[in-house]
GUKEDREN-561061 format. One line per field, with one value per residue: x, y, z of N, C-alpha, C in turn; residue number from 1; residue in three letters. Coordinates in nm, 2 decimals, always signed. Example, Ala and Ser with C-alpha at 12.3 -4.5 7.8 and 13.67 -1.06 7.14 Angstrom:
2
nx (+1.32	+1.28)
ny (-0.57	-0.22)
nz (+0.78	+0.71)
cax (+1.23	+1.37)
cay (-0.45	-0.11)
caz (+0.78	+0.71)
cx (+1.32	+1.29)
cy (-0.33	+0.00)
cz (+0.78	+0.79)
i (1	2)
aa (ALA	SER)
END
This chain:
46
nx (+0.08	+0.08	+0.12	+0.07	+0.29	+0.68	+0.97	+1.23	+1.62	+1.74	+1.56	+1.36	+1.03	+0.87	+0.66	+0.46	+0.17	+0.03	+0.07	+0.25	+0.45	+0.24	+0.15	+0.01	-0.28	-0.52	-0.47	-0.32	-0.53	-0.64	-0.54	-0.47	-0.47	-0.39	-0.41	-0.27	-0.30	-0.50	-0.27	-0.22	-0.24	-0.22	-0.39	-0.75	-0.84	-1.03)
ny (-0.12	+0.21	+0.54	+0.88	+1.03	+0.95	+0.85	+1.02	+0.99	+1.16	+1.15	+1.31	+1.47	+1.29	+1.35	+1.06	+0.89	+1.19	+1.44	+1.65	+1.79	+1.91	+2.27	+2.38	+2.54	+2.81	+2.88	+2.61	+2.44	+2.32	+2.14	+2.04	+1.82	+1.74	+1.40	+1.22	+1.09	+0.76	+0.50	+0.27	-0.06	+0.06	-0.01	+0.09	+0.32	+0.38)
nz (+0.00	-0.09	+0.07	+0.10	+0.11	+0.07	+0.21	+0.15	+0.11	+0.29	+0.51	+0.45	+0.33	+0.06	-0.28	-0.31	-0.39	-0.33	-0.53	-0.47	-0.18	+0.01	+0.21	+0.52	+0.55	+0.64	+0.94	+0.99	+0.96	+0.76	+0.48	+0.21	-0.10	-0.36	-0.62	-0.77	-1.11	-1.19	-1.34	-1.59	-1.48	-1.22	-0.88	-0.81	-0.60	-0.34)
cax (+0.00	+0.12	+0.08	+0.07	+0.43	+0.74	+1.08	+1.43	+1.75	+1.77	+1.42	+1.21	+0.86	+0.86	+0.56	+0.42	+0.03	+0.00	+0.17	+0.35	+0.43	+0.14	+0.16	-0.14	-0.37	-0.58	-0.38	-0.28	-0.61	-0.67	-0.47	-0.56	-0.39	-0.41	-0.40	-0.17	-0.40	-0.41	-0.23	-0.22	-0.19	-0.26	-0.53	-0.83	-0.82	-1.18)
cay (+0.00	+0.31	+0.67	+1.05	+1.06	+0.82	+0.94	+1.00	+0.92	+1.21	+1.19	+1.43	+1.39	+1.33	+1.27	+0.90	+0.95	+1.31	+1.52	+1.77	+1.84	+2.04	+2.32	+2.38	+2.72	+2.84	+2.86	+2.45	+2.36	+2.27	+2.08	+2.00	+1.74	+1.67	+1.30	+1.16	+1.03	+0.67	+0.46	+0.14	-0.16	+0.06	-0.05	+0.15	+0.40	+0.42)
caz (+0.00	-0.09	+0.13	+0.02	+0.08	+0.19	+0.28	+0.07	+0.23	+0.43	+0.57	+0.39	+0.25	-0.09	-0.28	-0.36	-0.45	-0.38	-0.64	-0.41	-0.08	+0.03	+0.32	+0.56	+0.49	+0.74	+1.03	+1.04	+1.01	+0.62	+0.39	+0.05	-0.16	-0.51	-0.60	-0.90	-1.20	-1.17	-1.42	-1.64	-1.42	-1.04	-0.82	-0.76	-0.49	-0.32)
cx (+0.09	+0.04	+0.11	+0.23	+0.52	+0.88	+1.19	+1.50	+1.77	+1.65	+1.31	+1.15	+0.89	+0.75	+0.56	+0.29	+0.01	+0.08	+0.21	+0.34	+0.32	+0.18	+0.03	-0.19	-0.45	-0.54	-0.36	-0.41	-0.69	-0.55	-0.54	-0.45	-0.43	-0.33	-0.33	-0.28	-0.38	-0.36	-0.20	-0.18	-0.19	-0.40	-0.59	-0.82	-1.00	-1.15)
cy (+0.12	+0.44	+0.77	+1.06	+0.95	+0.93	+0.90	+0.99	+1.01	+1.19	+1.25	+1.39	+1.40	+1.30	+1.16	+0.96	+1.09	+1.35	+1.60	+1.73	+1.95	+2.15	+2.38	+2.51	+2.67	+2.84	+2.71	+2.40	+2.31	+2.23	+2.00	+1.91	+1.69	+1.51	+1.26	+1.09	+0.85	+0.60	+0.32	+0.09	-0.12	+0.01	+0.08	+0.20	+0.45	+0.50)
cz (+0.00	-0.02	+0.00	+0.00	+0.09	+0.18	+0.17	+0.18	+0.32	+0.53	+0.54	+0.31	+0.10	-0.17	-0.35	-0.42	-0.41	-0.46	-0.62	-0.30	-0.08	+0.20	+0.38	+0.54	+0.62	+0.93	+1.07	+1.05	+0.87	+0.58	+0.27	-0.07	-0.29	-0.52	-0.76	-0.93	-1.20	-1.31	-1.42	-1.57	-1.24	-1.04	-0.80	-0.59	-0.44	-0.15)
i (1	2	3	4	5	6	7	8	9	10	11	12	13	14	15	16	17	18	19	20	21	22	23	24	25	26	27	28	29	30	31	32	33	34	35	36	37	38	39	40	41	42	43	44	45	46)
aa (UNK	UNK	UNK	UNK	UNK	UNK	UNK	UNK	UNK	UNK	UNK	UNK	UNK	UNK	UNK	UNK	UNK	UNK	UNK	UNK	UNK	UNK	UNK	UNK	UNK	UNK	UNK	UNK	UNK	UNK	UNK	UNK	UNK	UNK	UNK	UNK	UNK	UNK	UNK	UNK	UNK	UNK	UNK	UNK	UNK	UNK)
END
C-alpha cells in the first residue's frame, strides 16, 4: 500500500500519490492534496 508521501534518504517527504508536498492554509487547520491520476496496471483508490 502506498501513502501521500514516503521518505528519501535524508528523511524528507517526498511525494508518492500526492503530487507535491502540500503546506497547511488556514492557520494549520486545512490541507488540500491533489491525487496523481491513476495509471495502467494501479489498483483502484476508493
Amino acid at each position: 500500500m502506498e501513502g501521500l508521501y514516503r521518505a528519501n534518504h535524508k528523511g524528507d517527504p517526498i511525494p508518492a500519490l500526492a503530487t507535491s508536498v502540500v503546506k497547511p492554509t488556514n492557520h494549520g487547520k486545512r490541507y488540500t492534496y491533489n491525487l496523481r491520476k491513476k495509471q495502467s496496471g494501479q489498483m483502484e483508490i476508493l
